[in-house]
TORDRENGU-876607 format. One record per atom (N, C-alpha, C): atom name; x negated, y, z; residue number from 0; residue in one letter. Coordinates in steps of 0.001 Angstrom, whole numbers. Each point is the difference from the previous one (the first is absolute). Layout:
(rec 'CA', (X, Y, Z), NUM, 'A')
...
***
This chain:
(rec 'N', (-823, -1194, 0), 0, 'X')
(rec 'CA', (823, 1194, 0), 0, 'X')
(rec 'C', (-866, 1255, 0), 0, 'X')
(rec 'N', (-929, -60, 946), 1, 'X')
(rec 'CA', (-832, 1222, 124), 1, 'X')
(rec 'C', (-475, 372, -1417), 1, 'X')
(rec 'N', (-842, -1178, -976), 2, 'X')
(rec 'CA', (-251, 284, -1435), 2, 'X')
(rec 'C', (548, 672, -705), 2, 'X')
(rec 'N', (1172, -86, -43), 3, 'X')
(rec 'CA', (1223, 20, -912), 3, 'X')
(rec 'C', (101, 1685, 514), 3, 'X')
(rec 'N', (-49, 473, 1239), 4, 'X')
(rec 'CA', (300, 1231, 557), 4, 'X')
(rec 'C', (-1211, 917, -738), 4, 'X')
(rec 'N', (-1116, -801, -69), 5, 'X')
(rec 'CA', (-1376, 858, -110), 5, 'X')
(rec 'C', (-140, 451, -1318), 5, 'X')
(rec 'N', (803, -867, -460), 6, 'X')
(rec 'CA', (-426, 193, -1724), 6, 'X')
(rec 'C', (1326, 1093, -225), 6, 'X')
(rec 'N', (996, -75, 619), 7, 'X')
(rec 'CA', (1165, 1104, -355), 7, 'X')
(rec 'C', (-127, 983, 663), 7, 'X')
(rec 'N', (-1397, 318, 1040), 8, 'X')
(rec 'CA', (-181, 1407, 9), 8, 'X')
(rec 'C', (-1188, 295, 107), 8, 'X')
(rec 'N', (-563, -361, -1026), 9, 'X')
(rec 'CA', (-1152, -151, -948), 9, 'X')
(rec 'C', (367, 904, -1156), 9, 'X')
(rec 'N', (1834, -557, -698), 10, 'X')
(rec 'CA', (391, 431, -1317), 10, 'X')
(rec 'C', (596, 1575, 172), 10, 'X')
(rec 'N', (19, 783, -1529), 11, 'X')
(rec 'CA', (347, 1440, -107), 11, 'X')
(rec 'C', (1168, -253, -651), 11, 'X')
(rec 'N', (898, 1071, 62), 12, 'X')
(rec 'CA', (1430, -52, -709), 12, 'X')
(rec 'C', (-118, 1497, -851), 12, 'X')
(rec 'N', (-374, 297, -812), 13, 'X')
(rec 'CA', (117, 1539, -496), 13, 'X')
(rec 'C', (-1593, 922, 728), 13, 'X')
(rec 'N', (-602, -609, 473), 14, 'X')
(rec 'CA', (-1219, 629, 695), 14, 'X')
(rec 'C', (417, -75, 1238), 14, 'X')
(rec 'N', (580, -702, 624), 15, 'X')
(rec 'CA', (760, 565, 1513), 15, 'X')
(rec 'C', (-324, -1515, 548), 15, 'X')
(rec 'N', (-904, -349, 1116), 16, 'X')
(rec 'CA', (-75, -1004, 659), 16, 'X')
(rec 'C', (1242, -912, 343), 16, 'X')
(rec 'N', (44, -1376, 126), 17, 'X')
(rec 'CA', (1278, -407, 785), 17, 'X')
(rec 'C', (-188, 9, 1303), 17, 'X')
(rec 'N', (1210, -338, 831), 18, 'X')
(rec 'CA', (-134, 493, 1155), 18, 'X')
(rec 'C', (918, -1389, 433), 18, 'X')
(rec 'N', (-186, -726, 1163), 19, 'X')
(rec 'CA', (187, -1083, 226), 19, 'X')
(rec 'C', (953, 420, 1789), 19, 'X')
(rec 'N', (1323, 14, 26), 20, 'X')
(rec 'CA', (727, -52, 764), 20, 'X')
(rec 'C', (447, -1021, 240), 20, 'X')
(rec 'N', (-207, -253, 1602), 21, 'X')
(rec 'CA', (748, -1501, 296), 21, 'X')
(rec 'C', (828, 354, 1230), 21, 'X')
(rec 'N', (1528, -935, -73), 22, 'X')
(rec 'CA', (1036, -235, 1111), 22, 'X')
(rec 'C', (-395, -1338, 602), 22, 'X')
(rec 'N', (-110, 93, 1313), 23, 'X')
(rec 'CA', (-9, -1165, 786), 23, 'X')
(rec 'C', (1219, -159, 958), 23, 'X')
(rec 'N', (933, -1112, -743), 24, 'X')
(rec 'CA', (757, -148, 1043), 24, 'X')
(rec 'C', (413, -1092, 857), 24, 'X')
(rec 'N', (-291, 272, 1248), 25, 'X')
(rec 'CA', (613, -941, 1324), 25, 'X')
(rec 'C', (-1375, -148, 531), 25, 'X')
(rec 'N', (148, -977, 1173), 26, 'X')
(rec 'CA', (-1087, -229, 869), 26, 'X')
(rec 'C', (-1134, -829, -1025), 26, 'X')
(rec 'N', (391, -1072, -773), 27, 'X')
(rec 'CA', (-864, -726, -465), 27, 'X')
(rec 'C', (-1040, 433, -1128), 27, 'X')
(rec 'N', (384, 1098, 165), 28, 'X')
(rec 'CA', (-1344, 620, -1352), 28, 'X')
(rec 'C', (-1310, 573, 641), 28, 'X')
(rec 'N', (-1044, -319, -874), 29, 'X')
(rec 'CA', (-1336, -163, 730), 29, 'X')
(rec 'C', (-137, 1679, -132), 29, 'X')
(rec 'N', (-460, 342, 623), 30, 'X')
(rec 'CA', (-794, 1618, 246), 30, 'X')
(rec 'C', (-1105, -185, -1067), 30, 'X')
(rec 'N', (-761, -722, 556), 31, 'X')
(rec 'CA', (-1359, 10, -931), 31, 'X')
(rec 'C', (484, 39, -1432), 31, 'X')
(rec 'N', (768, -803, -482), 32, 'X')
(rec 'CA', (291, -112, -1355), 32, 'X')
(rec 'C', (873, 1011, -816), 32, 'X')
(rec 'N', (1003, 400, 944), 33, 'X')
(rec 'CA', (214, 1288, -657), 33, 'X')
(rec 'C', (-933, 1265, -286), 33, 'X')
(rec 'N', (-1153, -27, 1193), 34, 'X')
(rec 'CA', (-1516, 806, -93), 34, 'X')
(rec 'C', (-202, -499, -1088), 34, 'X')
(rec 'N', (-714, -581, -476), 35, 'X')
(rec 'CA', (-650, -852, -1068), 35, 'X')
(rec 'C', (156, 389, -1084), 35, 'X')
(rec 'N', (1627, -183, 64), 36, 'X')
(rec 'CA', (509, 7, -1771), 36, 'X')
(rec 'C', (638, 1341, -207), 36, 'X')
(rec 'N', (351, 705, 1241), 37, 'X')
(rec 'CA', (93, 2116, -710), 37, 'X')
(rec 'C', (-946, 643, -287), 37, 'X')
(rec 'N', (-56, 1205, -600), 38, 'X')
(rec 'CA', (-916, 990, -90), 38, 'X')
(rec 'C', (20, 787, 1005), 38, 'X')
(rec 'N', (-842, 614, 48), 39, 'X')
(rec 'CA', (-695, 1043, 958), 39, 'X')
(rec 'C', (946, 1099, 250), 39, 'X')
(rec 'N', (434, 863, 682), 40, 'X')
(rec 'CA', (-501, -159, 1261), 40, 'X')
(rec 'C', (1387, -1050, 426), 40, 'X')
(rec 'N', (-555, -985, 1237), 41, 'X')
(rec 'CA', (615, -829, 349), 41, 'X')
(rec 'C', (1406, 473, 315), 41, 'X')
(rec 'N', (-355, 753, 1118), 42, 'X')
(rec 'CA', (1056, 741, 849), 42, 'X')
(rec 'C', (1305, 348, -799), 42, 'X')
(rec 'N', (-274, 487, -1462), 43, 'X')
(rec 'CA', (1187, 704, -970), 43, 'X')
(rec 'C', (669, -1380, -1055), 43, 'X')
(rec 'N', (-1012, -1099, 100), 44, 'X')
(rec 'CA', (92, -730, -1322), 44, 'X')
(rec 'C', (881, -1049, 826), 44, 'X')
(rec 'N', (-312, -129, 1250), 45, 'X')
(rec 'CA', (862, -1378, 736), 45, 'X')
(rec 'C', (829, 78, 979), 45, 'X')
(rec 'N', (1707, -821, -1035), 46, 'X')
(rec 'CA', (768, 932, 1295), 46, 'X')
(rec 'C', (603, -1509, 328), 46, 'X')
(rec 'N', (239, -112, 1508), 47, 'X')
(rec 'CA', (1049, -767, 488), 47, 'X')
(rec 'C', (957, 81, 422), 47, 'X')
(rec 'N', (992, -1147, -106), 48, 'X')
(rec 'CA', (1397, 331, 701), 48, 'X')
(rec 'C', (161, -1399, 797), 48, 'X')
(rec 'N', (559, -311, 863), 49, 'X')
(rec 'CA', (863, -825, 448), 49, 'X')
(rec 'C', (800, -1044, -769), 49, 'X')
(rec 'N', (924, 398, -408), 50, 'X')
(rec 'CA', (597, -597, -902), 50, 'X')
(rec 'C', (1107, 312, -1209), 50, 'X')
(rec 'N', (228, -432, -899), 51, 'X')
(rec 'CA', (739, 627, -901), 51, 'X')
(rec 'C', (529, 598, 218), 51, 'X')
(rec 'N', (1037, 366, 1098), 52, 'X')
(rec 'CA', (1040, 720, 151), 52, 'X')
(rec 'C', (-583, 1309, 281), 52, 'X')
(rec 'N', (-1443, 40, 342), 53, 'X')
(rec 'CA', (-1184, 1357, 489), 53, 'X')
(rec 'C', (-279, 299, -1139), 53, 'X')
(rec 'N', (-1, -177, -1379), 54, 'X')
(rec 'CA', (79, 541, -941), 54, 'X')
(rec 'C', (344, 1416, -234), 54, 'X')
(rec 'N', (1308, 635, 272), 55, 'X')
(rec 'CA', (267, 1000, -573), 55, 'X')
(rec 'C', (-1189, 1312, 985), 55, 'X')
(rec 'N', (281, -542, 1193), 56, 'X')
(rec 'CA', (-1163, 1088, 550), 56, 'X')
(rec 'C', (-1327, 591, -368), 56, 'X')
(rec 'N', (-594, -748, -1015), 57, 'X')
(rec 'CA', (-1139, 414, -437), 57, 'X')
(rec 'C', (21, 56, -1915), 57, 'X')
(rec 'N', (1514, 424, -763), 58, 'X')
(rec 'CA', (198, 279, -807), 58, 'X')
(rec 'C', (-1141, 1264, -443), 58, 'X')
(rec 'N', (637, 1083, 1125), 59, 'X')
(rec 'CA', (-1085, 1105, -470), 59, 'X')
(rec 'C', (-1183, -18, -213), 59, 'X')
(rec 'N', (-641, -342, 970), 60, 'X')
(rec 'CA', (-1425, -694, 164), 60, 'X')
(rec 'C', (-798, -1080, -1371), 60, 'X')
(rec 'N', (1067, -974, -535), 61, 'X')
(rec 'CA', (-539, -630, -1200), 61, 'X')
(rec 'C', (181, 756, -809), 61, 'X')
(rec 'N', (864, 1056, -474), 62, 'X')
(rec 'CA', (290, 965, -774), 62, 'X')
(rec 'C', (-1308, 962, -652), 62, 'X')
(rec 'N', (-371, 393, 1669), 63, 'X')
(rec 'CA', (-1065, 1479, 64), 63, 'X')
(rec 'C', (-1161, -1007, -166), 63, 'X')
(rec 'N', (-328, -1367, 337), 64, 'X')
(rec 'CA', (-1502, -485, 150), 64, 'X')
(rec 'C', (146, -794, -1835), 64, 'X')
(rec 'N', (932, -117, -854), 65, 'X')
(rec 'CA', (-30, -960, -1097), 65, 'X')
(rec 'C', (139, 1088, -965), 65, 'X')
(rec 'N', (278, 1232, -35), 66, 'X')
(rec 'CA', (-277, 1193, -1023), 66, 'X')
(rec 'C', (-1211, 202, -174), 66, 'X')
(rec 'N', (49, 465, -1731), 67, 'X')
(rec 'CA', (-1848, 206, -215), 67, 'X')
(rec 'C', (-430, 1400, 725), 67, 'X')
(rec 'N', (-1000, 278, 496), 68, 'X')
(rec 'CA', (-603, 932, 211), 68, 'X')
(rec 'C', (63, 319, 1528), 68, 'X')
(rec 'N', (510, -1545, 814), 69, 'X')
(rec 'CA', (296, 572, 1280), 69, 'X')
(rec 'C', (-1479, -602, 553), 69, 'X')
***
């Protein structure tokens, strides 16, 4: 998985880096691996919730962190 992450933000879309956002949801998702496989900075690229139904709360948040230029 990590490969697969490295090489897709490795790649350019129009001159514009990709940018690798990841949702982790529920208890069973590894920390490390969501580290791993987002881009930088961690803090903005990796969001968790609880569980599906915690979804809508961080609408804005995937919104403002998955637009180009944020």
């Amino acid at each position: 998985m990590k490969m697969e992450a490295d090489k897709l933000k490795s790649m350019t879309v129009a001159g514009t880096a990709m940018k690798v956002v990841v949702l982790g949801i529920g208890r069973g998702v590894s920390e490390d691996e969501l580290t791993n496989i987002s881009s930088a900075p961690v803090s903005k690229n990796v969001i968790r919730v609880q569980d599906f139904s915690s979804l809508s709360n961080v609408t804005e948040q995937l919104r403002n962190v998955s637009c180009i230029g944020q």
